[in-house]
PASEBA-1860 file (N, C-alpha, C; in nm, 3 decimals):
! residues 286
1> XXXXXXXX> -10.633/7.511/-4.643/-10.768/7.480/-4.690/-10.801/7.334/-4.660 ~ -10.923/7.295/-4.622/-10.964/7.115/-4.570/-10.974/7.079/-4.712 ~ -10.908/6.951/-4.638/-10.951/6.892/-4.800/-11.103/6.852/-4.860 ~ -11.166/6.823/-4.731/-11.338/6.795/-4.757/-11.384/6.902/-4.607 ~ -11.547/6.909/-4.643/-11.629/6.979/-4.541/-11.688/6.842/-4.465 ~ -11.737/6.858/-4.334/-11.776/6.760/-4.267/-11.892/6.649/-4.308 ~ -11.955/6.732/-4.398/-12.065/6.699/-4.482/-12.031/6.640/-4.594 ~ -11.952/6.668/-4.671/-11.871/6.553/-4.754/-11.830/6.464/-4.693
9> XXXXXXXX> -11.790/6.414/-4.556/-11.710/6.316/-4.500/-11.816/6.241/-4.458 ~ -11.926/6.306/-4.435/-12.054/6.212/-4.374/-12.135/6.156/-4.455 ~ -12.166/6.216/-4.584/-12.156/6.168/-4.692/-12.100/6.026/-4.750 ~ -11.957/6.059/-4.729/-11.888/5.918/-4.766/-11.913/5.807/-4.675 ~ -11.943/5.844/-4.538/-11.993/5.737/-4.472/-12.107/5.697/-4.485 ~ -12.176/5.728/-4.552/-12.333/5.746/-4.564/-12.350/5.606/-4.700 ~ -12.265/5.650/-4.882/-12.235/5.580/-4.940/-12.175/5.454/-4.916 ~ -12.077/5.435/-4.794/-12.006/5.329/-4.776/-12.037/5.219/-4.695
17> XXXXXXXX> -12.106/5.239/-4.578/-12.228/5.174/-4.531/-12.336/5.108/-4.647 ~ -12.423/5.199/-4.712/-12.515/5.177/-4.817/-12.487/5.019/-4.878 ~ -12.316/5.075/-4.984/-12.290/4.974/-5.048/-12.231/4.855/-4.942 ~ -12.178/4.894/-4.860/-12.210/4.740/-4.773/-12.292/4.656/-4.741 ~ -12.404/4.714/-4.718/-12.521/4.642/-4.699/-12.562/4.580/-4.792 ~ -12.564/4.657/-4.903/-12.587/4.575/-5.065/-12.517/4.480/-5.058 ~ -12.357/4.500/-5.056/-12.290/4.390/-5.064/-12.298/4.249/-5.009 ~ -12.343/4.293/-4.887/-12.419/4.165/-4.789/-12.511/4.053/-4.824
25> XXXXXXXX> -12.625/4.216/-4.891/-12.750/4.121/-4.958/-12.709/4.081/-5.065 ~ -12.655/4.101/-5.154/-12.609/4.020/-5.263/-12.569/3.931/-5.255 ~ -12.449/3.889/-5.130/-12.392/3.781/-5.147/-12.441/3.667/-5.117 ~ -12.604/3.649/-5.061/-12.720/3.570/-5.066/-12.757/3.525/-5.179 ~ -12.693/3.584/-5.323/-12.822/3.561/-5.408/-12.709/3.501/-5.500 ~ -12.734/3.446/-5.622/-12.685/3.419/-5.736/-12.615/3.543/-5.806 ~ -12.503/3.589/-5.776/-12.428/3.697/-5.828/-12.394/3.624/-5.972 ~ -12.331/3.693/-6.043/-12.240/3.676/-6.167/-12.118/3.677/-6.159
33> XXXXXXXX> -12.059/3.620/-6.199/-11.874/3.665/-6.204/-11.832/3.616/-6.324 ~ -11.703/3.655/-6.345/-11.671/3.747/-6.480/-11.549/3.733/-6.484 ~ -11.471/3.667/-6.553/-11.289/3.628/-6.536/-11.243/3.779/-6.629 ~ -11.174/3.902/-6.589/-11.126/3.979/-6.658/-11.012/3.984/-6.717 ~ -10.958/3.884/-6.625/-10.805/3.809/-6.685/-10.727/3.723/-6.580 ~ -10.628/3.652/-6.593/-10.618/3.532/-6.535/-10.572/3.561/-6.362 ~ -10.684/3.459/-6.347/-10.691/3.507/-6.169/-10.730/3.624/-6.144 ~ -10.828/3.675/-6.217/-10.848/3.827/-6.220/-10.998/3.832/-6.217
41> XXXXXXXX> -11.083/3.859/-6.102/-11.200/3.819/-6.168/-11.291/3.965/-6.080 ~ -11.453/4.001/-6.191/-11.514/4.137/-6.123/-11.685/4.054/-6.122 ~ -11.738/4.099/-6.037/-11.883/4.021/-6.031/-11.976/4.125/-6.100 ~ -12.106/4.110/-6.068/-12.225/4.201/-6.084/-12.208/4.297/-5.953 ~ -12.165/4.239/-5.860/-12.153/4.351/-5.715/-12.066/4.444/-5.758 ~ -11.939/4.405/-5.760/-11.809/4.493/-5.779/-11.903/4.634/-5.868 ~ -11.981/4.536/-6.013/-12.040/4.662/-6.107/-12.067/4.752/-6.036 ~ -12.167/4.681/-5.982/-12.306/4.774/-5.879/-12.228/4.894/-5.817
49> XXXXXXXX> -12.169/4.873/-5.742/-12.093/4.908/-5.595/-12.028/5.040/-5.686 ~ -11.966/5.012/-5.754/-11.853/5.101/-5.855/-11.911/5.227/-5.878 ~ -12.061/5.181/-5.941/-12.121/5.270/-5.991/-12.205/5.395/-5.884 ~ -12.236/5.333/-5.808/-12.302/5.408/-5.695/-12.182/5.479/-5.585 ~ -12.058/5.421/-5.582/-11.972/5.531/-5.533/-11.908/5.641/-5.673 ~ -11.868/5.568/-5.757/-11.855/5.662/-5.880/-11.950/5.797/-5.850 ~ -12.036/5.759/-5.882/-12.129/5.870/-5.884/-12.130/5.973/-5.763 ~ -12.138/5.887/-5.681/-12.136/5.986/-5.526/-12.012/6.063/-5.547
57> XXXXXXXX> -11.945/6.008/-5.517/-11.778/6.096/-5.499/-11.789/6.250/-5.650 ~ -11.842/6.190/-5.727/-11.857/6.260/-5.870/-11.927/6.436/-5.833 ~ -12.026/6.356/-5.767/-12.100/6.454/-5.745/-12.061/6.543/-5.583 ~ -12.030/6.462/-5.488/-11.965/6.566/-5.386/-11.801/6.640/-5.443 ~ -11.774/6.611/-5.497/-11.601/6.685/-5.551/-11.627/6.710/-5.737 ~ -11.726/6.802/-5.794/-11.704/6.808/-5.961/-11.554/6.853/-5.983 ~ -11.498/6.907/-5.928/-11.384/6.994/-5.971/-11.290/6.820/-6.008 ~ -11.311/6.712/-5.911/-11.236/6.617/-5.887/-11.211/6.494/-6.024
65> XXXXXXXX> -11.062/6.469/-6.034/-11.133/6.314/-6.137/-11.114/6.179/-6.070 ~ -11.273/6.108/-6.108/-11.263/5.968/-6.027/-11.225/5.862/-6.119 ~ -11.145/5.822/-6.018/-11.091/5.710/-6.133/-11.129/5.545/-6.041 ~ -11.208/5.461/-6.106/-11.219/5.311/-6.026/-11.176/5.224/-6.121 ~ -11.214/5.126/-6.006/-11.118/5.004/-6.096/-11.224/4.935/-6.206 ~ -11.346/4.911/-6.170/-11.465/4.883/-6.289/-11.465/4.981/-6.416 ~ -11.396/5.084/-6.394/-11.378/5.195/-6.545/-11.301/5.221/-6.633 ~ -11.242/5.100/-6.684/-11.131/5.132/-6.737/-11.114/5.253/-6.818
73> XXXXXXXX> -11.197/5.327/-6.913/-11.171/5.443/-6.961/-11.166/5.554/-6.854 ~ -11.122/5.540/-6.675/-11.104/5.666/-6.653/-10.972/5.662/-6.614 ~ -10.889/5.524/-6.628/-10.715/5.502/-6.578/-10.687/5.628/-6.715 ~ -10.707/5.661/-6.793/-10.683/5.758/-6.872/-10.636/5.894/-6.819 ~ -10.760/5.973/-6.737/-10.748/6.026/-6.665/-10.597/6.106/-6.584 ~ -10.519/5.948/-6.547/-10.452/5.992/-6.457/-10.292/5.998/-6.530 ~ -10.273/5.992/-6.652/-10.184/5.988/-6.744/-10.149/6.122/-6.819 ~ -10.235/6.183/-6.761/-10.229/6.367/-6.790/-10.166/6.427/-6.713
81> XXXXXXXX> -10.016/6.463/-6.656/-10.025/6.550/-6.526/-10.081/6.676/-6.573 ~ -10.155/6.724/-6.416/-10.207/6.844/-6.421/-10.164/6.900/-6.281 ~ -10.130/7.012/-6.300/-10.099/7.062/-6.141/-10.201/7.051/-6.015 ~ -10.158/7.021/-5.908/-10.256/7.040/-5.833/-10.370/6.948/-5.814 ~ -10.401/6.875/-5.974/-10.540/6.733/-5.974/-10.499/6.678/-5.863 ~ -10.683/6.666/-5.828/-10.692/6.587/-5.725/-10.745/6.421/-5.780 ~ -10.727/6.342/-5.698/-10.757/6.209/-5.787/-10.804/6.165/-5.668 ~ -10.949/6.077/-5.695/-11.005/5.998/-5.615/-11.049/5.890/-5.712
89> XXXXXXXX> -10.939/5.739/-5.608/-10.924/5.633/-5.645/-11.070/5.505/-5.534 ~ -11.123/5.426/-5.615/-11.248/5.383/-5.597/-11.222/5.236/-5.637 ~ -11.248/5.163/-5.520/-11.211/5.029/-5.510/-11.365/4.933/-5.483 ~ -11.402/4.884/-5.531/-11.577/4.835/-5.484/-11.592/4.693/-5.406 ~ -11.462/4.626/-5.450/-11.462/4.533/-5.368/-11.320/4.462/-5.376 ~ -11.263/4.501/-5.269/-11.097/4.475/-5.234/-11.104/4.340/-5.184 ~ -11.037/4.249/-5.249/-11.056/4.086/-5.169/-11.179/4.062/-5.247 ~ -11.219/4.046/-5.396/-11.338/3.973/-5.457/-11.321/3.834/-5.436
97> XXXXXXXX> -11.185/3.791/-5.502/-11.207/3.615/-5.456/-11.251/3.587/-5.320 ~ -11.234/3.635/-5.206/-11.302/3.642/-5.068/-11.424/3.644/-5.072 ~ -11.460/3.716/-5.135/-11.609/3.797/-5.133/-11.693/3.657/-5.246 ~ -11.599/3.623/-5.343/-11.675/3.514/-5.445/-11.683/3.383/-5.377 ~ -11.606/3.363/-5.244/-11.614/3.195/-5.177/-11.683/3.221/-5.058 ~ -11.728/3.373/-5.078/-11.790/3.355/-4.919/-11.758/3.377/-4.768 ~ -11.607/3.410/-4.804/-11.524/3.475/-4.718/-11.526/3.623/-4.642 ~ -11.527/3.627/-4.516/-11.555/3.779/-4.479/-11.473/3.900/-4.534
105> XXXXXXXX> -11.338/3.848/-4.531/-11.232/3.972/-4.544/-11.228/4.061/-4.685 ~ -11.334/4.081/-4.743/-11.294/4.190/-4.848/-11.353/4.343/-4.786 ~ -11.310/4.431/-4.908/-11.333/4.564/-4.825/-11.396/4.648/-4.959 ~ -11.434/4.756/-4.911/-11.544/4.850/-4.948/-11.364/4.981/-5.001 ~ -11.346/5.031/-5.085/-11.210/5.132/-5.034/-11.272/5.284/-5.141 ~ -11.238/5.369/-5.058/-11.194/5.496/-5.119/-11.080/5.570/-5.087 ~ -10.995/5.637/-5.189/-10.865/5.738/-5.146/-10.874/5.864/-5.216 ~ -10.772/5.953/-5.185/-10.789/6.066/-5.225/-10.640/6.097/-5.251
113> XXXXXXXX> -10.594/6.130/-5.393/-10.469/6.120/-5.400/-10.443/6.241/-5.487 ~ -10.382/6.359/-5.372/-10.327/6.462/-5.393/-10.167/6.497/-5.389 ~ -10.140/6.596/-5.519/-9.968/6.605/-5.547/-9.896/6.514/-5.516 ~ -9.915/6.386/-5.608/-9.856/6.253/-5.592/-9.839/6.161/-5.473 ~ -9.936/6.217/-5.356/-9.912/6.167/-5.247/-10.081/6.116/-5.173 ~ -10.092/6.031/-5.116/-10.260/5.962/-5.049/-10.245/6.102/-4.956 ~ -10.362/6.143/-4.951/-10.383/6.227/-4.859/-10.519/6.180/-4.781 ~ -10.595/6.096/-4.835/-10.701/6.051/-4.691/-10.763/5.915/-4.769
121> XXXXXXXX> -10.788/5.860/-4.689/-10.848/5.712/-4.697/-10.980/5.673/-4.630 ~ -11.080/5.617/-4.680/-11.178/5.480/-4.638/-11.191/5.343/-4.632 ~ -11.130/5.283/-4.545/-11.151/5.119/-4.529/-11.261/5.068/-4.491 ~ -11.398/5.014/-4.558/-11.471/4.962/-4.481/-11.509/4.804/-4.513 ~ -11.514/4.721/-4.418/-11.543/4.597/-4.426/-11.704/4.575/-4.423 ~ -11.778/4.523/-4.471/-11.901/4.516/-4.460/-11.912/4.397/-4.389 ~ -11.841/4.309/-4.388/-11.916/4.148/-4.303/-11.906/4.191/-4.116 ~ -11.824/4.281/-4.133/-11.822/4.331/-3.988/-11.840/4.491/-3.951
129> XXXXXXXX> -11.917/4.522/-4.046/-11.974/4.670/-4.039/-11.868/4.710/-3.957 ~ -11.700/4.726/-3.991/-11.618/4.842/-3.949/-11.568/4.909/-4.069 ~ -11.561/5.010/-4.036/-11.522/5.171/-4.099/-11.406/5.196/-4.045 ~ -11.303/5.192/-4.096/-11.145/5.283/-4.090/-11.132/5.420/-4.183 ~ -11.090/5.520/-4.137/-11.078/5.642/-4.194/-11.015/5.755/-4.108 ~ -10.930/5.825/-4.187/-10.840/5.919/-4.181/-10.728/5.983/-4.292 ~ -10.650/6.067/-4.270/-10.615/6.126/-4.330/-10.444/6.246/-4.249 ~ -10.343/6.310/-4.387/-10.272/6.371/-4.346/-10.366/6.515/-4.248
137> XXXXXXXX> -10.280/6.519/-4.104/-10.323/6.636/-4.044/-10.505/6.576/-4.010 ~ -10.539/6.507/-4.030/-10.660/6.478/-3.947/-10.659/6.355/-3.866 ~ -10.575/6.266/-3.833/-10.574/6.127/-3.738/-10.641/5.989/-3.850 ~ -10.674/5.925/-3.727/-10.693/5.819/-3.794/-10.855/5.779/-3.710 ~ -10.929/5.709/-3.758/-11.079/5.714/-3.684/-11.126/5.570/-3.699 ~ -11.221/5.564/-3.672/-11.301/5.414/-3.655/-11.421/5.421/-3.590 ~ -11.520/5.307/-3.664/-11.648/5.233/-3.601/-11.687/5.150/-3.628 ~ -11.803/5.112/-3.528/-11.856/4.986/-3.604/-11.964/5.014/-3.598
145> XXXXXXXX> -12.057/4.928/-3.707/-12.237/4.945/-3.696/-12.219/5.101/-3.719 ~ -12.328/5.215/-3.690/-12.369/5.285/-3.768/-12.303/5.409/-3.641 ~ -12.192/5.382/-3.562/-12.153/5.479/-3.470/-12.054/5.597/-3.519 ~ -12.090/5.695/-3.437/-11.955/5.799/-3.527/-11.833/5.732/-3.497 ~ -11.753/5.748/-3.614/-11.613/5.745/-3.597/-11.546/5.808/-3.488 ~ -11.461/5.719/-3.423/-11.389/5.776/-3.258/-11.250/5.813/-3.322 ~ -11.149/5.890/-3.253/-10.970/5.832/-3.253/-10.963/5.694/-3.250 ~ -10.907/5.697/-3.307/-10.856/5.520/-3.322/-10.712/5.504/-3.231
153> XXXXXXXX> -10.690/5.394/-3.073/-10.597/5.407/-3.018/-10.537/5.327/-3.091 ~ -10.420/5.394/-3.087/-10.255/5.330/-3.185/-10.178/5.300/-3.034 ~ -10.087/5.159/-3.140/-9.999/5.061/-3.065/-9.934/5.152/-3.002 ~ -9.849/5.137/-2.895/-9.727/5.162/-2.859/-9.571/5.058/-2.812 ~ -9.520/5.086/-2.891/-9.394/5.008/-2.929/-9.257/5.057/-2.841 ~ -9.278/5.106/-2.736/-9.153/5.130/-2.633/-9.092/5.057/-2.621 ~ -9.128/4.907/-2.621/-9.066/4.821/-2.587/-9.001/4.753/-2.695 ~ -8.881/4.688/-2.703/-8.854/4.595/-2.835/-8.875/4.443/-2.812
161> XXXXXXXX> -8.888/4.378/-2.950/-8.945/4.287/-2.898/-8.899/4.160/-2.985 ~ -8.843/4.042/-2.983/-8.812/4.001/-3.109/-8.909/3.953/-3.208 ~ -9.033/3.929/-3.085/-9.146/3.870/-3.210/-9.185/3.955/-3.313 ~ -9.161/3.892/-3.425/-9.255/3.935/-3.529/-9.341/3.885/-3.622 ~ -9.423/3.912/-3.667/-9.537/3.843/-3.699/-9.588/3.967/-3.843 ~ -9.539/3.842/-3.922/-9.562/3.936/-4.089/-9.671/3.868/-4.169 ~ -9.819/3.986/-4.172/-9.923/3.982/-4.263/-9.852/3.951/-4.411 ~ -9.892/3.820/-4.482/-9.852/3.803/-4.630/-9.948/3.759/-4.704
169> XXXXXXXX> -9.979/3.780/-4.823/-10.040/3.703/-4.921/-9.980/3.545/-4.949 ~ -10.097/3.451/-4.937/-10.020/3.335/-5.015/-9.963/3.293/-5.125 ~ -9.952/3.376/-5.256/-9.874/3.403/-5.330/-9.709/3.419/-5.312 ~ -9.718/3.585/-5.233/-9.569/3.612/-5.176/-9.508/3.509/-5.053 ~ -9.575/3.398/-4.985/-9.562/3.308/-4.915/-9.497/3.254/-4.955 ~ -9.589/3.149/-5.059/-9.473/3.069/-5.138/-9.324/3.097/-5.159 ~ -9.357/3.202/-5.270/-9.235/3.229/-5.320/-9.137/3.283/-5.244 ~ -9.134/3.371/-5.125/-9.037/3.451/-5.021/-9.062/3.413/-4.868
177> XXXXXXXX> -9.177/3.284/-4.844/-9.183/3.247/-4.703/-9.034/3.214/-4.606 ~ -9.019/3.060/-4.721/-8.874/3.044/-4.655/-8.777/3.094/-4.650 ~ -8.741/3.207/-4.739/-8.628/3.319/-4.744/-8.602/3.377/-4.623 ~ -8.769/3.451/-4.586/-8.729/3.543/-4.500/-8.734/3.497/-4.375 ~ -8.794/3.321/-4.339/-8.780/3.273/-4.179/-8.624/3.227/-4.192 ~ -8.556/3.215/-4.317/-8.448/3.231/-4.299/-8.338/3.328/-4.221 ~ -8.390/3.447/-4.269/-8.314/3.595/-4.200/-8.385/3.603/-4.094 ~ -8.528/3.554/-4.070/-8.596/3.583/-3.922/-8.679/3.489/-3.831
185> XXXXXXXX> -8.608/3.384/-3.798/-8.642/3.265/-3.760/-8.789/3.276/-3.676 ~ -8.767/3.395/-3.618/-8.897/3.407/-3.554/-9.035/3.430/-3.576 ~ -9.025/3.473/-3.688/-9.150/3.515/-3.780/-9.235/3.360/-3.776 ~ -9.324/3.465/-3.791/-9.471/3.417/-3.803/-9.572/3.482/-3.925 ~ -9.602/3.373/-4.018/-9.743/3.437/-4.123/-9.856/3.430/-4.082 ~ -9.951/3.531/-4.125/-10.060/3.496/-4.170/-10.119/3.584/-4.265 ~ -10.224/3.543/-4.284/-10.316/3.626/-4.418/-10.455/3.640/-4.377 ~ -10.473/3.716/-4.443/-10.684/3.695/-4.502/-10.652/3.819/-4.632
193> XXXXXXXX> -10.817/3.866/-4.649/-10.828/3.864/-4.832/-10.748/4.001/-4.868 ~ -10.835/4.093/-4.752/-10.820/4.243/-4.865/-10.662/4.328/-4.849 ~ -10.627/4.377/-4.988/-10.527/4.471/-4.905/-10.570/4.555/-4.821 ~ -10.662/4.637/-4.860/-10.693/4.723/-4.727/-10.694/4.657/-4.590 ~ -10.746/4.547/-4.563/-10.803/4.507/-4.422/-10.647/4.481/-4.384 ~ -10.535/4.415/-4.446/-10.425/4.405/-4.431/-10.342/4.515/-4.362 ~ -10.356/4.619/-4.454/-10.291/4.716/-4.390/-10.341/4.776/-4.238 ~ -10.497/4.756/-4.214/-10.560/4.838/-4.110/-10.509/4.677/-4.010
201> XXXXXXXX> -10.468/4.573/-4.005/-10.419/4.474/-3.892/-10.255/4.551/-3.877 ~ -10.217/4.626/-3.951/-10.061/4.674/-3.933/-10.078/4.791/-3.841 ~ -10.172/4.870/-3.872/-10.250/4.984/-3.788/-10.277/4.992/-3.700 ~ -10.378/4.846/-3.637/-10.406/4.797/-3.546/-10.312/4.753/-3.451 ~ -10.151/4.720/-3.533/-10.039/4.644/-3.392/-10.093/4.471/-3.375 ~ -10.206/4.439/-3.510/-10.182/4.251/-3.499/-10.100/4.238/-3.572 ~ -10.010/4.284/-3.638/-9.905/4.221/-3.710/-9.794/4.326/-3.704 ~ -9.679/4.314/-3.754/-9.586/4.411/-3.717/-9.536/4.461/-3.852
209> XXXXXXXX> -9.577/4.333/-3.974/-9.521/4.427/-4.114/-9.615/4.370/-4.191 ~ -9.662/4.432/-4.305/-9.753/4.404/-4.455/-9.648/4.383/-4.547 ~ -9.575/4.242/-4.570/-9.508/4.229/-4.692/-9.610/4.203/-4.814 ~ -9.564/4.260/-4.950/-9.634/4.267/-5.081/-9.535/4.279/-5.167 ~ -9.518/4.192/-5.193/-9.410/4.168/-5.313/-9.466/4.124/-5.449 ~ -9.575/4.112/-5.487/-9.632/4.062/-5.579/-9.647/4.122/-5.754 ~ -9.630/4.286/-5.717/-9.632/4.359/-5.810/-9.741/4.355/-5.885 ~ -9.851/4.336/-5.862/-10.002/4.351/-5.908/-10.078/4.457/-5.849
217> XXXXXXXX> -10.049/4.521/-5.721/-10.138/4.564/-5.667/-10.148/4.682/-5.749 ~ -10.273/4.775/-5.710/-10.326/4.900/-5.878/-10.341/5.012/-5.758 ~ -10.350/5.127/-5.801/-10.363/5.271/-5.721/-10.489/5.267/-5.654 ~ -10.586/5.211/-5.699/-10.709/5.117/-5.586/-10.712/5.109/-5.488 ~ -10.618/4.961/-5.492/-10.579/4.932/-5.428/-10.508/4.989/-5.278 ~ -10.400/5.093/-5.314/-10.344/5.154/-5.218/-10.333/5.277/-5.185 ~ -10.421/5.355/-5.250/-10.437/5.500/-5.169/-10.480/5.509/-5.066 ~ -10.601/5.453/-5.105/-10.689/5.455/-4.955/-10.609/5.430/-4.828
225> XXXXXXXX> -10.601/5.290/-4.829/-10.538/5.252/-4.695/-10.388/5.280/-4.666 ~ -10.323/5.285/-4.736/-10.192/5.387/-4.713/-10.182/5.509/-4.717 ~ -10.307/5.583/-4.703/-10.366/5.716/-4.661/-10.350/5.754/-4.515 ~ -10.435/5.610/-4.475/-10.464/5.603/-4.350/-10.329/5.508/-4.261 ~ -10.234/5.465/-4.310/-10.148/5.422/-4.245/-10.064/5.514/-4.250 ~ -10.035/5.615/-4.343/-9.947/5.694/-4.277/-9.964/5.838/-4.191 ~ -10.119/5.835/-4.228/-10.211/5.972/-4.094/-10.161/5.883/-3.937 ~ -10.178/5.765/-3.986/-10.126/5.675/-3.805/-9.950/5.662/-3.773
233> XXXXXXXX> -9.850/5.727/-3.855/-9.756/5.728/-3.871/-9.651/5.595/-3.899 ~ -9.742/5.535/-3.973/-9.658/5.435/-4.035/-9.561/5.439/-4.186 ~ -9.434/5.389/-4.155/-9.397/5.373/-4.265/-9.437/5.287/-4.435 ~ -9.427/5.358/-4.532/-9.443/5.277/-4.659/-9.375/5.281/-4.739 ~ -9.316/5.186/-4.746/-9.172/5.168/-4.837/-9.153/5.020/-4.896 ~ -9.045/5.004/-4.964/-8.993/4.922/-5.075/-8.898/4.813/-4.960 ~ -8.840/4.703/-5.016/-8.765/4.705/-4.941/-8.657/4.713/-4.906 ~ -8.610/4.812/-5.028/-8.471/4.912/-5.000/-8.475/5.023/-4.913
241> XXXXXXXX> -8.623/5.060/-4.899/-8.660/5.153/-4.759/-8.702/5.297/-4.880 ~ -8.729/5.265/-5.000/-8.765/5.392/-5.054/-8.927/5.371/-5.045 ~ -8.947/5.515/-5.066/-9.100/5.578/-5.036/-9.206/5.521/-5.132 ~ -9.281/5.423/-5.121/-9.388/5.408/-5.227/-9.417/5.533/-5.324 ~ -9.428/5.565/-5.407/-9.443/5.684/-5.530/-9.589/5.603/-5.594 ~ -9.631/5.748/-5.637/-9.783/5.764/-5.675/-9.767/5.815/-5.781 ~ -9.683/5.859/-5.818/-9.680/5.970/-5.964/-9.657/5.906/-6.119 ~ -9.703/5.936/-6.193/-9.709/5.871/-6.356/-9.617/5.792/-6.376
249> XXXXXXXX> -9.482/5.808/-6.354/-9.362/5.762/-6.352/-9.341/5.644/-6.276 ~ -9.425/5.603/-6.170/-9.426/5.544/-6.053/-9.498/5.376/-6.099 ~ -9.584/5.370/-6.159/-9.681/5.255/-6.232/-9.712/5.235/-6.368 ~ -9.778/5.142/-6.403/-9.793/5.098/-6.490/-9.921/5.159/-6.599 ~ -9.905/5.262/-6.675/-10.018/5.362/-6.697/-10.150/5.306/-6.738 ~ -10.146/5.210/-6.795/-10.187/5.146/-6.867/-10.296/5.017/-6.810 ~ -10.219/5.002/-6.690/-10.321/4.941/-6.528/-10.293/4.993/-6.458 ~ -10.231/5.109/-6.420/-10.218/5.165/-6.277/-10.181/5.071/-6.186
257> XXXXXXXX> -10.039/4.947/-6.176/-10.048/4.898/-6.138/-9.865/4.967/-6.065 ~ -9.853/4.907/-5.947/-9.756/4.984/-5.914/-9.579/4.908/-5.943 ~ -9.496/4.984/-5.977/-9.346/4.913/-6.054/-9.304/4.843/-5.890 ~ -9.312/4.925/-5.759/-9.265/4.833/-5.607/-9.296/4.782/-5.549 ~ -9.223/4.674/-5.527/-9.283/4.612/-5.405/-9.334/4.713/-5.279 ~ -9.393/4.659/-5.155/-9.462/4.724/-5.080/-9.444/4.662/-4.947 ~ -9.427/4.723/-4.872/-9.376/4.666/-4.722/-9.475/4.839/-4.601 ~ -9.510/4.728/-4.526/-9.579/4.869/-4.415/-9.542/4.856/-4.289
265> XXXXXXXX> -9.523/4.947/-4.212/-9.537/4.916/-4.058/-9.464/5.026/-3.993 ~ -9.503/5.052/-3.853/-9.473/5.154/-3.778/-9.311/5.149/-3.807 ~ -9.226/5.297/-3.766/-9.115/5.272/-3.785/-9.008/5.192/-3.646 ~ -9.070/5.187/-3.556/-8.975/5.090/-3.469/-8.986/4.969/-3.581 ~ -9.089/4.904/-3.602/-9.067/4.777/-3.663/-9.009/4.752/-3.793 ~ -9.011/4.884/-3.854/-8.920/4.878/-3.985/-8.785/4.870/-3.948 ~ -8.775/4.921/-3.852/-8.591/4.966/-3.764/-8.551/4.834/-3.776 ~ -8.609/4.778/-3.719/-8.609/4.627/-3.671/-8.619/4.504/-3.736
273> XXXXXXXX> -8.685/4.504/-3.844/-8.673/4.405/-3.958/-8.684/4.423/-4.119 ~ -8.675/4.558/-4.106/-8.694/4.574/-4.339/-8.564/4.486/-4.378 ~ -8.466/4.548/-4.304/-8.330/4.500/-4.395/-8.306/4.347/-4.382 ~ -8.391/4.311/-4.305/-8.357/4.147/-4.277/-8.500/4.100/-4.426 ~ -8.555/4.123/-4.435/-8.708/4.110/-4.509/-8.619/4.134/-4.681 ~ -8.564/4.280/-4.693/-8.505/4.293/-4.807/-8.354/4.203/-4.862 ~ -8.270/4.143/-4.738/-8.182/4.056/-4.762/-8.260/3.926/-4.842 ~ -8.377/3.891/-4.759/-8.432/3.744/-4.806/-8.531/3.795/-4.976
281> XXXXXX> -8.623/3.887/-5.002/-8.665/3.886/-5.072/-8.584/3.920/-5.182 ~ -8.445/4.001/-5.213/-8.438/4.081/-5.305/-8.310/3.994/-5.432 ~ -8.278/3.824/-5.374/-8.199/3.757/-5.476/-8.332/3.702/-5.577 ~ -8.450/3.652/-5.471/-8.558/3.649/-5.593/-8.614/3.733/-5.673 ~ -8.585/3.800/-5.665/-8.678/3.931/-5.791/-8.560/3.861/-5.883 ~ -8.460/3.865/-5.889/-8.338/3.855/-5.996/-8.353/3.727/-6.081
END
């Protein structure tokens, strides 16, 4: 059975565009922002945005429960197992501090998270009107501006290579930068805001791994785009090499925030550097 009809999918592109554009025009004007807790902050957009995909998704899937990050009474929701629930996780603005200085890199996100596992994702960036989307058994897609989504061409890694070049937050910088140019002299950082956009540069083959060691990130956060990184056959794992987990047991119920660290990337490049990444990060957790 599909998981959506084509018309639901056009739909979601339809909503996700929309609130981009809003997002755009807003960020012209005198927004609001709102400290929800430390270093934690949601604007009048994030509201906006929340509410107008809330609703959409609500209404193309009733059978479905939506859970976003502006709602806190629906993290409730997902503390029930029920067989079979489908869960669609709703992100309004991934990278807000980005989005609050003016910065391009935040993202637009939707996921769809079936029998404890992402089964399809939406990445969209609004400062650069691109759309990432895909899913298990359907590929991985892309556009920009208002074009249909194409196949999206994926890296090819035949070759080995020693460079590597690891997407990080400046947070996990600090604290695990010098560790791991320790185990991998060759490495190279960089960053920008959103997790999503993060993961779709791992997708893309500009970086070779998404380290996240931070232990904040929320089911929001990572359905979506680890939906779509593993429809492109990338690995997502810890960095003991176990499977990111989605299931009750798996996070923090209470924020949906996830108990593992988080590491991404095709599997040649996991071959090639997790265990050097997990040597340097794993005396600091202790």
């Amino acid at each position: 059975m599909p998981l959506f009809s084509t018309g639901q999918v056009d739909e979601i592109f339809r909503v996700l565009r929309e609130c981009g554009d809003q997002a755009v025009s807003m960020a012209q004007t005198k927004f609001q922002v709102y400290e929800k807790g430390k270093h934690d902050y949601v604007t009048d957009v994030d509201r906006a945005l929340d509410k107008k995909l809330s609703e959409t998704i609500a209404h193309l899937f009733p059978t479905d429960e939506v859970i976003s990050e502006e709602n806190p009474a629906s993290r409730d929701r997902f503390s029930i197992p029920q067989p079979n629930q489908r869960f669609w996780l709703i992100d309004p603005l991934d990278g807000t501090e980005d989005f609050i200085e003016g910065k391009l890199y935040y993202a637009i996100m939707v996921g769809l998270l079936e029998a404890g596992m992402p089964q399809a994702g939406w990445v969209f960036s609004p400062a650069f009107r691109q759309l990432y989307w895909g899913g298990m058994g359907i590929g991985v897609f892309a556009a920009t501006g208002n074009n249909t989504p194409r196949l999206l061409p994926l890296p090819n890694y035949s070759s080995p290579s020693d460079r590597c070049t690891i997407l990080i937050g400046m947070k996990d910088q600090q604290r695990f930068g010098a560790a791991i140019a320790q185990h991998i002299p060759t490495v190279q950082f960089y960053t920008i805001g959103s997790f999503g956009l993060k993961v779709m540069e791992v997708v893309l083959g500009r970086a070779d791994l998404y380290v996240y060691c931070n232990r904040k990130v929320k089911l929001w956060d990572t359905v979506g785009p680890l939906a779509i990184a593993r429809a492109a056959g990338l690995e997502c794992c810890d960095p003991d090499g176990n499977p990111i987990r989605f299931t009750q047991d798996a996070v923090d119920l209470a924020t949906l925030t996830h108990h593992q660290p988080i590491l991404v990337g095709y599997p040649e490049k996991m071959a090639r550097w997790r265990s050097a990444v997990q040597k340097a990060v794993t005396p600091l957790f202790l």
